[in-house]
PQR file of N, CA, C, O and H, with PARSE charges and radii, in Angstrom:
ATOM      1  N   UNK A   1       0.820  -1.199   0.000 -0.4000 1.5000
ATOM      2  CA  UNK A   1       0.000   0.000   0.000 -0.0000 2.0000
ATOM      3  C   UNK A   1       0.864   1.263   0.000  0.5500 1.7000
ATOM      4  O   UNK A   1       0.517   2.255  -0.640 -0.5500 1.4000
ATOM      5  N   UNK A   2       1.971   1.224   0.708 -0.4000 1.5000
ATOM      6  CA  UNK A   2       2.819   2.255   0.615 -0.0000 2.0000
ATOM      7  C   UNK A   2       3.181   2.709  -0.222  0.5500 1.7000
ATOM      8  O   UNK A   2       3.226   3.935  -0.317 -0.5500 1.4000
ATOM      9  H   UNK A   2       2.253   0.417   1.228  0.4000 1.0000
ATOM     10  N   UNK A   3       3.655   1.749  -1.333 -0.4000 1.5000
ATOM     11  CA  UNK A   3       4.330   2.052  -3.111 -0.0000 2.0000
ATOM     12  C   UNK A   3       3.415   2.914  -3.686  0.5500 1.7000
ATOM     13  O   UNK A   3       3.816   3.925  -4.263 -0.5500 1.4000
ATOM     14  H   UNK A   3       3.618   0.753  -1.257  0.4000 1.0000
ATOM     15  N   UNK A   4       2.024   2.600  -3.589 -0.4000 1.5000
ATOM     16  CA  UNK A   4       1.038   3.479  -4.330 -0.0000 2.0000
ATOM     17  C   UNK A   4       1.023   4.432  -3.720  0.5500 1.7000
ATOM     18  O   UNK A   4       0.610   5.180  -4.605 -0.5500 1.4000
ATOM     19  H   UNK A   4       1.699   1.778  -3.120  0.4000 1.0000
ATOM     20  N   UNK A   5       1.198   5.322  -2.511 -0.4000 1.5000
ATOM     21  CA  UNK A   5       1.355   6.983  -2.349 -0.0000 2.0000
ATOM     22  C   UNK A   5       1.816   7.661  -3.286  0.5500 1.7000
ATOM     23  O   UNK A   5       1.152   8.450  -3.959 -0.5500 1.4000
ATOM     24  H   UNK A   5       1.534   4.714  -1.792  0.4000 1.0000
ATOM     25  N   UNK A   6       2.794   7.464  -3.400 -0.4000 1.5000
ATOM     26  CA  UNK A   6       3.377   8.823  -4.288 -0.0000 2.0000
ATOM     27  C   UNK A   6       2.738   8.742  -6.082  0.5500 1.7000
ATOM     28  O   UNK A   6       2.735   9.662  -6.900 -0.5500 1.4000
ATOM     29  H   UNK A   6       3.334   6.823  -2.854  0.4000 1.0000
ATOM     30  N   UNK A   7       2.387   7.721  -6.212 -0.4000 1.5000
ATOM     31  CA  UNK A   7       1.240   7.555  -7.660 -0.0000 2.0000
ATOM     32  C   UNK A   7      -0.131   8.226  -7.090  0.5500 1.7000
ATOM     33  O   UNK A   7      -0.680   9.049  -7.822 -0.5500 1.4000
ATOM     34  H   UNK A   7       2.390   6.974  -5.548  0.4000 1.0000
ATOM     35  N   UNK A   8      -0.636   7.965  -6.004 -0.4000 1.5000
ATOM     36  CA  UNK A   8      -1.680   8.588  -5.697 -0.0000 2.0000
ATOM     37  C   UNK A   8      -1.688  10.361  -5.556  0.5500 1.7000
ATOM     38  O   UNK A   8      -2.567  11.217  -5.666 -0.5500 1.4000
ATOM     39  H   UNK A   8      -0.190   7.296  -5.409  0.4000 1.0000
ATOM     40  N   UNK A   9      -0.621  10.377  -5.338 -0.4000 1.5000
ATOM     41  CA  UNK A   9      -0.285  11.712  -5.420 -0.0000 2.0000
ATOM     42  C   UNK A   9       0.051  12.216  -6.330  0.5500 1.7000
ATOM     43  O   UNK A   9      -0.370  13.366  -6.200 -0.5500 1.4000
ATOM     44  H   UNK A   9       0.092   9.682  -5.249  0.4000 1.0000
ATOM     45  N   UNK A  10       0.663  12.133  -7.418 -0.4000 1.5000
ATOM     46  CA  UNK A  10       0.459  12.287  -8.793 -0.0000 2.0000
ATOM     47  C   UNK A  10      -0.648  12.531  -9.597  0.5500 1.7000
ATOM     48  O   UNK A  10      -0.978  13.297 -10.503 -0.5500 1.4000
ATOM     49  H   UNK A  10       1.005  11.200  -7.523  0.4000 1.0000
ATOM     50  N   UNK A  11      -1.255  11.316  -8.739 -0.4000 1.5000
ATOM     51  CA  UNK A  11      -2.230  11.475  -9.716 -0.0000 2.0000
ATOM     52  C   UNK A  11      -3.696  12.490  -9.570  0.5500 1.7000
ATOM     53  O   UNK A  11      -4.629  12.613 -10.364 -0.5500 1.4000
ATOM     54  H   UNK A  11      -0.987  10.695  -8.003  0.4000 1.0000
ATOM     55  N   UNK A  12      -3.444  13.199  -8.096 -0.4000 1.5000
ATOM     56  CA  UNK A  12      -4.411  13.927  -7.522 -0.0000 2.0000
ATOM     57  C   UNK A  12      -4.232  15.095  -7.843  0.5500 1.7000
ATOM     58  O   UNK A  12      -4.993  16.034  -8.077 -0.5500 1.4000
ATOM     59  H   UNK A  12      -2.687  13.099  -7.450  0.4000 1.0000
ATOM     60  N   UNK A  13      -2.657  14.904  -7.833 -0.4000 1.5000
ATOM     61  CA  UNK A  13      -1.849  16.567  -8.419 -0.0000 2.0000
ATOM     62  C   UNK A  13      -2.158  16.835  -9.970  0.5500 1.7000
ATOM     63  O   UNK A  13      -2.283  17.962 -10.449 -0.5500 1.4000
ATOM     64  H   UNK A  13      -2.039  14.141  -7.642  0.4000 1.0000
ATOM     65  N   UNK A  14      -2.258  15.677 -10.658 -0.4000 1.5000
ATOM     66  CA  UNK A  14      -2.794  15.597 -12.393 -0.0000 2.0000
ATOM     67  C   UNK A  14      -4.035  15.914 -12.461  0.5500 1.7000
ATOM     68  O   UNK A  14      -4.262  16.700 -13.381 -0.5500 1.4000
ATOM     69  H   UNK A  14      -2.155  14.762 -10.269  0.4000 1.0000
ATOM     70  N   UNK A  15      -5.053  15.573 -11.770 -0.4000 1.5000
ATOM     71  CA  UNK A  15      -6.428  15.928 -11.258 -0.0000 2.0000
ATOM     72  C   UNK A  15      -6.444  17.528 -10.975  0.5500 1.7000
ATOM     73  O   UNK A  15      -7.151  18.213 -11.714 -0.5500 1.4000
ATOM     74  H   UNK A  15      -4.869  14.935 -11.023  0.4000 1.0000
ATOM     75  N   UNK A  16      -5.759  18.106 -10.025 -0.4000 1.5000
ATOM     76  CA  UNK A  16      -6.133  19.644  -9.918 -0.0000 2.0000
ATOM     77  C   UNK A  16      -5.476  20.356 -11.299  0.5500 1.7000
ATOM     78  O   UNK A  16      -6.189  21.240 -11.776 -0.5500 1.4000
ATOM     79  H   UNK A  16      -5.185  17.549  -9.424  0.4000 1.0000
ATOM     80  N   UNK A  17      -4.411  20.128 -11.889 -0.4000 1.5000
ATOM     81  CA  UNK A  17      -4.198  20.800 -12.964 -0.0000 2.0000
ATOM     82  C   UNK A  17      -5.437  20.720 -14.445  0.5500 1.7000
ATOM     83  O   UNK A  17      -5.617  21.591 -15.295 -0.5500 1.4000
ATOM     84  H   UNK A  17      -3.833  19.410 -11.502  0.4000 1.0000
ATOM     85  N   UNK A  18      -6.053  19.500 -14.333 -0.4000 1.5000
ATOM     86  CA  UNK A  18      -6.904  19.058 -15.287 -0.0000 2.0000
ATOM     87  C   UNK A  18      -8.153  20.335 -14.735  0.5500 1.7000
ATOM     88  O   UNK A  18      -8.422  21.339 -15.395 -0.5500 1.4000
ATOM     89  H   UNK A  18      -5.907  18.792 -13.642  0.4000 1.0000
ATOM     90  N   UNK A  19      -8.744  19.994 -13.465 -0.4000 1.5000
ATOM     91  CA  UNK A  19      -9.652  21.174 -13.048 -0.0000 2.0000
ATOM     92  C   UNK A  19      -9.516  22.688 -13.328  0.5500 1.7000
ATOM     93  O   UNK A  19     -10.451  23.474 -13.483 -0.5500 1.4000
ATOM     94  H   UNK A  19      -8.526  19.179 -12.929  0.4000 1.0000
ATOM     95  N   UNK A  20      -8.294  22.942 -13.362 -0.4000 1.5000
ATOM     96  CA  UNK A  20      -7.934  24.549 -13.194 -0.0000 2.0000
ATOM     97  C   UNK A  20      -7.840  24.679 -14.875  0.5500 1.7000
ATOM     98  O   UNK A  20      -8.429  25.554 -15.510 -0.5500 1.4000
ATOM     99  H   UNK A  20      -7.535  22.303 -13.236  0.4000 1.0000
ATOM    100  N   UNK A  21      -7.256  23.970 -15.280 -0.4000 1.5000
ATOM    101  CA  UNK A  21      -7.216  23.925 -16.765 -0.0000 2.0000
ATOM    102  C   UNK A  21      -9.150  24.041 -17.299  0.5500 1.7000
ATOM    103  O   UNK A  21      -9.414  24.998 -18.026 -0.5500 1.4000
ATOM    104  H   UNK A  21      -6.777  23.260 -14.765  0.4000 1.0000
ATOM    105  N   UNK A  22      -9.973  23.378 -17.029 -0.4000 1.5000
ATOM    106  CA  UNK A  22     -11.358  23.240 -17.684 -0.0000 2.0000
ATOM    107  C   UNK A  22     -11.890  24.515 -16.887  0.5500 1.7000
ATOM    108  O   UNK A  22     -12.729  25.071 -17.597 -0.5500 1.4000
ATOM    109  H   UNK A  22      -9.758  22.600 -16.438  0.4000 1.0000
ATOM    110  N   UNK A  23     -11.703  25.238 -15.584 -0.4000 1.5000
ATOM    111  CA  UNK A  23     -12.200  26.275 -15.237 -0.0000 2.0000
ATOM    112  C   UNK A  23     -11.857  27.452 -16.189  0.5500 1.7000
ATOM    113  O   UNK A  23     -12.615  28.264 -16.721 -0.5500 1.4000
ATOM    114  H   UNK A  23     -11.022  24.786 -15.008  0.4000 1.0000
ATOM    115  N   UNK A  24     -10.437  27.316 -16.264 -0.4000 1.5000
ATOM    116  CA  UNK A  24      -9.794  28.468 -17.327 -0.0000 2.0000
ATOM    117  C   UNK A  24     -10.775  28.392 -18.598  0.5500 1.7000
ATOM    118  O   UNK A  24     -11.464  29.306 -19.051 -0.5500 1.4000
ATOM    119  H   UNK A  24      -9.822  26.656 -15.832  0.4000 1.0000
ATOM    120  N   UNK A  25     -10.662  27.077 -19.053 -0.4000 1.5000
ATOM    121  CA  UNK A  25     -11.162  27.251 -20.388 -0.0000 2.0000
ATOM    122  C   UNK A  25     -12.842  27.475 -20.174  0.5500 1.7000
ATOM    123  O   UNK A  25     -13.515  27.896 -21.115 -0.5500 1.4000
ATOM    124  H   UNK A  25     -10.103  26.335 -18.684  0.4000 1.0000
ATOM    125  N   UNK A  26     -13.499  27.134 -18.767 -0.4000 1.5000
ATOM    126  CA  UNK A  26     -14.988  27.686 -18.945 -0.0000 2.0000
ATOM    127  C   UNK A  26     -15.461  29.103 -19.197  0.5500 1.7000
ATOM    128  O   UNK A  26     -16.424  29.530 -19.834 -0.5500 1.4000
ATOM    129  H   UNK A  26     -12.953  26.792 -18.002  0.4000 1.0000
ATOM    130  N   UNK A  27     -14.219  29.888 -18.308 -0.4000 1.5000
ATOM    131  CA  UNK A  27     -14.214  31.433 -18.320 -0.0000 2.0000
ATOM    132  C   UNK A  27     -14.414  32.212 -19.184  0.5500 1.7000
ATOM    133  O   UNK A  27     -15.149  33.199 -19.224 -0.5500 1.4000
ATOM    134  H   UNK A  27     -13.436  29.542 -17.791  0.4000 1.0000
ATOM    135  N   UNK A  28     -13.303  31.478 -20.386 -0.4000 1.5000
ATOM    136  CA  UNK A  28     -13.100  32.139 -21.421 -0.0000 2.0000
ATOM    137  C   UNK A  28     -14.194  31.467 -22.336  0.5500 1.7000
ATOM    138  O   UNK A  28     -14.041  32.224 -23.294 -0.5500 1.4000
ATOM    139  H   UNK A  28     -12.706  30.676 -20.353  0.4000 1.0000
ATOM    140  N   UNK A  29     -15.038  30.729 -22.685 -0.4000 1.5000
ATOM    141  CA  UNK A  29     -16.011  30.186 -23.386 -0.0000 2.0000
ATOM    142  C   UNK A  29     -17.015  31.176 -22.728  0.5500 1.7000
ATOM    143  O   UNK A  29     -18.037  31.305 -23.403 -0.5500 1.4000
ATOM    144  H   UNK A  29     -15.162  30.114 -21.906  0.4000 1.0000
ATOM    145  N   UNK A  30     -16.984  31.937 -21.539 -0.4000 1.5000
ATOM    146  CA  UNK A  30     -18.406  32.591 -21.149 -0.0000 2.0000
ATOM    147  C   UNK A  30     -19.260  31.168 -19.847  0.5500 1.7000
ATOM    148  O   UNK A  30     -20.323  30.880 -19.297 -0.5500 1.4000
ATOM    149  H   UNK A  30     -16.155  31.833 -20.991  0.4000 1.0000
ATOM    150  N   UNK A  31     -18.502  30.934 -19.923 -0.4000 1.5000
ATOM    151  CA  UNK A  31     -19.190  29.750 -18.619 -0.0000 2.0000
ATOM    152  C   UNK A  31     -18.994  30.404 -17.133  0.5500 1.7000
ATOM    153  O   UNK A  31     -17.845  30.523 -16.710 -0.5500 1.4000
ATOM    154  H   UNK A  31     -17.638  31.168 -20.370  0.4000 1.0000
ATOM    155  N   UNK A  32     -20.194  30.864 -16.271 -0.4000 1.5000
ATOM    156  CA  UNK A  32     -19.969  31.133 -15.188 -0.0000 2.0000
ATOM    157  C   UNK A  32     -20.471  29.671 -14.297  0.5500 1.7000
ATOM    158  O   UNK A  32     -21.647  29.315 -14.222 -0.5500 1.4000
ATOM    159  H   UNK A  32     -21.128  30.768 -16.616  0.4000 1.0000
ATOM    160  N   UNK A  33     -19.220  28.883 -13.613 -0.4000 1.5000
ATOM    161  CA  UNK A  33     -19.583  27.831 -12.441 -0.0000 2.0000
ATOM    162  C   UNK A  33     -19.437  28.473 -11.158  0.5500 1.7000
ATOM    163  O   UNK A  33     -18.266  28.651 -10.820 -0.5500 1.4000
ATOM    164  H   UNK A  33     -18.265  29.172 -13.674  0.4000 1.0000
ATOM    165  N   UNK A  34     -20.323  28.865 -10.362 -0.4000 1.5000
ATOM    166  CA  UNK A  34     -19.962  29.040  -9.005 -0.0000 2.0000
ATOM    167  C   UNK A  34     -19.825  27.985  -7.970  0.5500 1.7000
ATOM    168  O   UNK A  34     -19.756  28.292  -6.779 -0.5500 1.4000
ATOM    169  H   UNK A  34     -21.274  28.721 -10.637  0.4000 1.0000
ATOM    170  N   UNK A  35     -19.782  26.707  -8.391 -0.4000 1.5000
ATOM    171  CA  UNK A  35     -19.727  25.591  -7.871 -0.0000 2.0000
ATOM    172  C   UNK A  35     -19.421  24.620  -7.557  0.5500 1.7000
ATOM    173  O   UNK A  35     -20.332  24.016  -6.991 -0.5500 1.4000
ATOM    174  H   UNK A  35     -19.838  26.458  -9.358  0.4000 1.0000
ATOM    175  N   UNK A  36     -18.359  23.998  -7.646 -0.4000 1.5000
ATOM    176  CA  UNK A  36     -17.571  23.107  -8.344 -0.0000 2.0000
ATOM    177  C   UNK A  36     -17.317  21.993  -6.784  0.5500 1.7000
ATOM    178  O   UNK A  36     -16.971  22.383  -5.669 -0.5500 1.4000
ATOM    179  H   UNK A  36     -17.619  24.488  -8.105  0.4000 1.0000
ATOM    180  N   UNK A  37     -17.608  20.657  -7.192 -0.4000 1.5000
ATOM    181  CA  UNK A  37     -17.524  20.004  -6.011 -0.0000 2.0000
ATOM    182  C   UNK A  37     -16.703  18.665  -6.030  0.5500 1.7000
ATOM    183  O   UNK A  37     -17.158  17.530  -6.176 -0.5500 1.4000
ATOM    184  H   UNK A  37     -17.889  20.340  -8.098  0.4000 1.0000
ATOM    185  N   UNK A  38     -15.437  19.031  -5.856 -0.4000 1.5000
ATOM    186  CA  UNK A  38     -14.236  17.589  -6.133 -0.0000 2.0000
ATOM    187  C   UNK A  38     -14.355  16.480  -5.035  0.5500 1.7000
ATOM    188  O   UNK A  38     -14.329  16.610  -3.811 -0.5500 1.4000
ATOM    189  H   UNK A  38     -15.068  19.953  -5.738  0.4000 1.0000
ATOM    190  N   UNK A  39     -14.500  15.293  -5.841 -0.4000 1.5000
ATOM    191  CA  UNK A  39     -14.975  13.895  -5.097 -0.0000 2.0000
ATOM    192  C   UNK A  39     -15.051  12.956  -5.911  0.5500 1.7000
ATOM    193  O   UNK A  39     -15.573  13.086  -7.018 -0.5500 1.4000
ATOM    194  H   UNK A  39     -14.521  15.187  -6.835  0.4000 1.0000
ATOM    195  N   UNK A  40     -14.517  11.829  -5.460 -0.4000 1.5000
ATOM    196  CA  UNK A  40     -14.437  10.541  -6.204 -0.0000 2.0000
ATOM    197  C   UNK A  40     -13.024   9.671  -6.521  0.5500 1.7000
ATOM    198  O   UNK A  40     -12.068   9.613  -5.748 -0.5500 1.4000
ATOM    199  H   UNK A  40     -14.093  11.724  -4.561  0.4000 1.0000
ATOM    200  N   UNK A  41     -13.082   9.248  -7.363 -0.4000 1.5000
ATOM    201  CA  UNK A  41     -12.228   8.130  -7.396 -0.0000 2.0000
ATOM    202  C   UNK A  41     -11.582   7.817  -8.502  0.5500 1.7000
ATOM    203  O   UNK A  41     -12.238   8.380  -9.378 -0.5500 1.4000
ATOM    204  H   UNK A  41     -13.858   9.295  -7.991  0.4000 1.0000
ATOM    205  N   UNK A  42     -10.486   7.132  -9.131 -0.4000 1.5000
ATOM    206  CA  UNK A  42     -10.104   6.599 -10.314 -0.0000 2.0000
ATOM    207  C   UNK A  42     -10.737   5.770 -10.718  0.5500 1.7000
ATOM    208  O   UNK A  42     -11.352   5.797 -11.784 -0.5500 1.4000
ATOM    209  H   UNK A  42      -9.953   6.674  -8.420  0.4000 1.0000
ATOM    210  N   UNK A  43     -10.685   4.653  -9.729 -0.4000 1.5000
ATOM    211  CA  UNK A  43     -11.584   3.338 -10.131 -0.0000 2.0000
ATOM    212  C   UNK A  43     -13.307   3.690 -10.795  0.5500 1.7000
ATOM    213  O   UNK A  43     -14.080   3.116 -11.563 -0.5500 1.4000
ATOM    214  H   UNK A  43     -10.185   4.631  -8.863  0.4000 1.0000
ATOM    215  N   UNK A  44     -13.313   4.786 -10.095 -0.4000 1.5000
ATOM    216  CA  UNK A  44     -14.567   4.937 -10.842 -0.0000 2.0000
ATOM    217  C   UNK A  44     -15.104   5.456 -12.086  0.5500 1.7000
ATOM    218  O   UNK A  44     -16.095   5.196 -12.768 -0.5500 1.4000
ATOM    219  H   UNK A  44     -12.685   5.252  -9.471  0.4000 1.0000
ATOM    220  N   UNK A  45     -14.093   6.308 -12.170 -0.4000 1.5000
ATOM    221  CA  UNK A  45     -14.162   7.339 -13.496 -0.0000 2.0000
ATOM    222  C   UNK A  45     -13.280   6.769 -14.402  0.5500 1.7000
ATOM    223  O   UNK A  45     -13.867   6.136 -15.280 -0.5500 1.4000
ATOM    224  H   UNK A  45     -13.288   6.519 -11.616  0.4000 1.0000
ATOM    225  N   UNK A  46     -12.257   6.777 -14.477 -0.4000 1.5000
ATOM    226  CA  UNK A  46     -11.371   5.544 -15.331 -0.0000 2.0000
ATOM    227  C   UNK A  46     -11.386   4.548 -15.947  0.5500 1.7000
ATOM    228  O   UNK A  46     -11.640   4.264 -17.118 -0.5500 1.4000
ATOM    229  H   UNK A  46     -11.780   7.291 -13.764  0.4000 1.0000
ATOM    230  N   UNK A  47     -10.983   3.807 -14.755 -0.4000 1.5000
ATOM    231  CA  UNK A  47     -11.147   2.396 -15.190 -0.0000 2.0000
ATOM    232  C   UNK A  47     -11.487   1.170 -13.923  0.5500 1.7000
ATOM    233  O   UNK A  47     -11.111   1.447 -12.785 -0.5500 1.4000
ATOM    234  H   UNK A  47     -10.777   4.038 -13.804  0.4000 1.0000
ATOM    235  N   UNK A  48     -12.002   0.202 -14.097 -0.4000 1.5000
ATOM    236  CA  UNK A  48     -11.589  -0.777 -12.274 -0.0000 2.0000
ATOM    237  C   UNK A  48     -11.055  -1.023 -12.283  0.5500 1.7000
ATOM    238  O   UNK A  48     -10.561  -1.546 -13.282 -0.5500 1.4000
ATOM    239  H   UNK A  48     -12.308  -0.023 -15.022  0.4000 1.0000
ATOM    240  N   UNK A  49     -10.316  -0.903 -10.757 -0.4000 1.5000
ATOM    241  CA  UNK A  49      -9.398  -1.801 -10.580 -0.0000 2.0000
ATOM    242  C   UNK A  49      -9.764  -2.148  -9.389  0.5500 1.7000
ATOM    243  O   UNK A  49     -10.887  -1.805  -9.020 -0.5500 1.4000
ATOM    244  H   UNK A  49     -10.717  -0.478  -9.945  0.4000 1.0000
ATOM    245  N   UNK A  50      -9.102  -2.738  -8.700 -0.4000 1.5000
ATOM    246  CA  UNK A  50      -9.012  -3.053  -6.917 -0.0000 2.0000
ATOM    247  C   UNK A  50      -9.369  -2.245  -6.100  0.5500 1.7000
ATOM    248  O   UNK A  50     -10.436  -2.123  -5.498 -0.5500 1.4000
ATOM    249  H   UNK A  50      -8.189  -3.016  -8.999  0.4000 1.0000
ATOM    250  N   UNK A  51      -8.095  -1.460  -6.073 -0.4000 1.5000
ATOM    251  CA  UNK A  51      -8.162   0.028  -5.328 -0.0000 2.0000
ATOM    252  C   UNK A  51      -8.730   1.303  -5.676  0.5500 1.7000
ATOM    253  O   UNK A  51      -7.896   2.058  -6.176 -0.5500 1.4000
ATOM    254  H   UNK A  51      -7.229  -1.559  -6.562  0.4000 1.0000
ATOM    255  N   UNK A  52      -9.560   1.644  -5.598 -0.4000 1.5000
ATOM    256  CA  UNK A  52      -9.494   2.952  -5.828 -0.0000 2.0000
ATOM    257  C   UNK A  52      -8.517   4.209  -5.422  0.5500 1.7000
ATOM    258  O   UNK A  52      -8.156   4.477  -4.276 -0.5500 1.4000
ATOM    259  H   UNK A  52     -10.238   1.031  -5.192  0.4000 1.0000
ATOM    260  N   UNK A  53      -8.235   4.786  -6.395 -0.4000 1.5000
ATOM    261  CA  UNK A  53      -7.015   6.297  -5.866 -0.0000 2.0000
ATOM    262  C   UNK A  53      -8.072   7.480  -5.947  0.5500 1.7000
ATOM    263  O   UNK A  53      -8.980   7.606  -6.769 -0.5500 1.4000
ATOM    264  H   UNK A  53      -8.528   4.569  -7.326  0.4000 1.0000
ATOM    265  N   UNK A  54      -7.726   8.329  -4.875 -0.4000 1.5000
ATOM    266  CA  UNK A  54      -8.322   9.751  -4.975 -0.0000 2.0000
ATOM    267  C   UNK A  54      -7.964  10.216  -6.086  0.5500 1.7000
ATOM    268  O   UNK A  54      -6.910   9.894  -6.635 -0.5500 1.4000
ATOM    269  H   UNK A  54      -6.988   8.226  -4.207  0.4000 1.0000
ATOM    270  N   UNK A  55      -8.696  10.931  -6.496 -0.4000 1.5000
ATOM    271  CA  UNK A  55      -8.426  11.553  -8.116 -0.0000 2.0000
ATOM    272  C   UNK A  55     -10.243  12.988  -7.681  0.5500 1.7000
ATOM    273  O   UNK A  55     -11.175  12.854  -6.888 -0.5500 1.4000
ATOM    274  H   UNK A  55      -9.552  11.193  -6.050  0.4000 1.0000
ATOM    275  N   UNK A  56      -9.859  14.284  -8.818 -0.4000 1.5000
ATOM    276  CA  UNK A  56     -10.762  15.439  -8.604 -0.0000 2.0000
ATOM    277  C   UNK A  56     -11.545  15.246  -9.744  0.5500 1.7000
ATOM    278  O   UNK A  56     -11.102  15.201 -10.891 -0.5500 1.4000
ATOM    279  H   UNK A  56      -9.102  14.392  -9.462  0.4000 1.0000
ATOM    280  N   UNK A  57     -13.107  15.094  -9.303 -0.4000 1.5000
ATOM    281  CA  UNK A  57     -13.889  15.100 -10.024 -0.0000 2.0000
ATOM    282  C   UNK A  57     -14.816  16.285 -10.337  0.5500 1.7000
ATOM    283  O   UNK A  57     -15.742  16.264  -9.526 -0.5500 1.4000
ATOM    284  H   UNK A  57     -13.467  15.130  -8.371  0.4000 1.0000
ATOM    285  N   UNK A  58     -14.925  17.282 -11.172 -0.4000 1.5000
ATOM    286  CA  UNK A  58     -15.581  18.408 -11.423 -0.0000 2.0000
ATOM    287  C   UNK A  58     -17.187  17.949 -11.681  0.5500 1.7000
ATOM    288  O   UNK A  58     -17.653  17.333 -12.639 -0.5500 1.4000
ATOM    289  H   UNK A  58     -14.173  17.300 -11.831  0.4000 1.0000
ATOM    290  N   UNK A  59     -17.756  18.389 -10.670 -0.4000 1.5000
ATOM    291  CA  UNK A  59     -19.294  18.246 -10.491 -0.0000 2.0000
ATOM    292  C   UNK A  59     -20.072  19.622 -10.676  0.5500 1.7000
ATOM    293  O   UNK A  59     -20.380  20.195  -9.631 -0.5500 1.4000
ATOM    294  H   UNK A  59     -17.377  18.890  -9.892  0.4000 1.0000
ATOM    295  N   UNK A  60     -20.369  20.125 -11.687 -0.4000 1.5000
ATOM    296  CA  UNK A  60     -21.132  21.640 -11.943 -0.0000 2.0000
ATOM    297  C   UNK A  60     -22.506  21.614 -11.461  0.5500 1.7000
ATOM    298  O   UNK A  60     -23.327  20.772 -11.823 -0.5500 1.4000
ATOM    299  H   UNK A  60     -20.118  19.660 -12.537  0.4000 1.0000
ATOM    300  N   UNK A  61     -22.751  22.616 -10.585 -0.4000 1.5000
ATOM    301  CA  UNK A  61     -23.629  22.329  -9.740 -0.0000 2.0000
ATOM    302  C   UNK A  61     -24.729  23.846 -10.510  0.5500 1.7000
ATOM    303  O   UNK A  61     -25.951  23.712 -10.578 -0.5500 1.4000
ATOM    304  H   UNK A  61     -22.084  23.300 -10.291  0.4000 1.0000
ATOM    305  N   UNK A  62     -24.177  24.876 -10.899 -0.4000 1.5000
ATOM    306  CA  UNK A  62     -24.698  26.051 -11.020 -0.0000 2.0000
ATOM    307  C   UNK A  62     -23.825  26.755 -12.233  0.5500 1.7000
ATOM    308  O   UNK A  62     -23.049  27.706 -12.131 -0.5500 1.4000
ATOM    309  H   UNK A  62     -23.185  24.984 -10.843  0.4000 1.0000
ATOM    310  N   UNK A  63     -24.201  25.965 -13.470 -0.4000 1.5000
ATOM    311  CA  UNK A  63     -23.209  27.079 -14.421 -0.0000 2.0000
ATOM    312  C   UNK A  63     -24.281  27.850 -15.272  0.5500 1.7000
ATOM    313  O   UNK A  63     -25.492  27.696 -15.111 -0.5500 1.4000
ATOM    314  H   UNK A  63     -24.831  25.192 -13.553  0.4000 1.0000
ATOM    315  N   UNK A  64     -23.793  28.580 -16.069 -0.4000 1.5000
ATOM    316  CA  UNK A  64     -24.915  29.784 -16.216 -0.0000 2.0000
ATOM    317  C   UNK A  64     -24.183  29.267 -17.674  0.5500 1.7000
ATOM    318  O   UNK A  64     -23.004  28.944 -17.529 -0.5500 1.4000
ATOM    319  H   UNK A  64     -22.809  28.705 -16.200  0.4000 1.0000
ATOM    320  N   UNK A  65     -24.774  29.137 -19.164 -0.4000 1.5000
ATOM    321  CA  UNK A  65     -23.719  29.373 -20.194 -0.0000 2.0000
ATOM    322  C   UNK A  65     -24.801  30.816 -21.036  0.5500 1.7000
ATOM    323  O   UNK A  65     -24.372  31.414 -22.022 -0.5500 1.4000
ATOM    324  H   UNK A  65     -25.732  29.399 -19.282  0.4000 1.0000
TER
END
């Protein structure tokens, strides 16, 4: 379980750049989200596996386009 930290962390850190990246690009498309609610999993959104890894899931709760 230990070996997978620092992948999990990678991969959470790949997760917030992916978010900040699709906020940027909502801005500029004219997308107002006031909402945004990160939660979930790899295994889920990905692919299965065993484990699930934390990973940021963008949930738009209130976007205006």
């Amino acid at each position: 379980m230990l070996a997978s930290v620092p992948f999990d962390k990678e991969l959470k850190e790949n997760g917030e750049q992916v978010l900040k990246g699709a906020a940027t690009l909502a801005k500029d498309k004219g997308v107002n989200c006031r909402t945004l609610l990160i939660t979930g999993s790899v295994a889920e959104n990905i692919v299965m596996a065993a484990a699930p890894c934390p990973v940021l899931i963008m949930k738009d709760t209130t976007c205006i386009i």
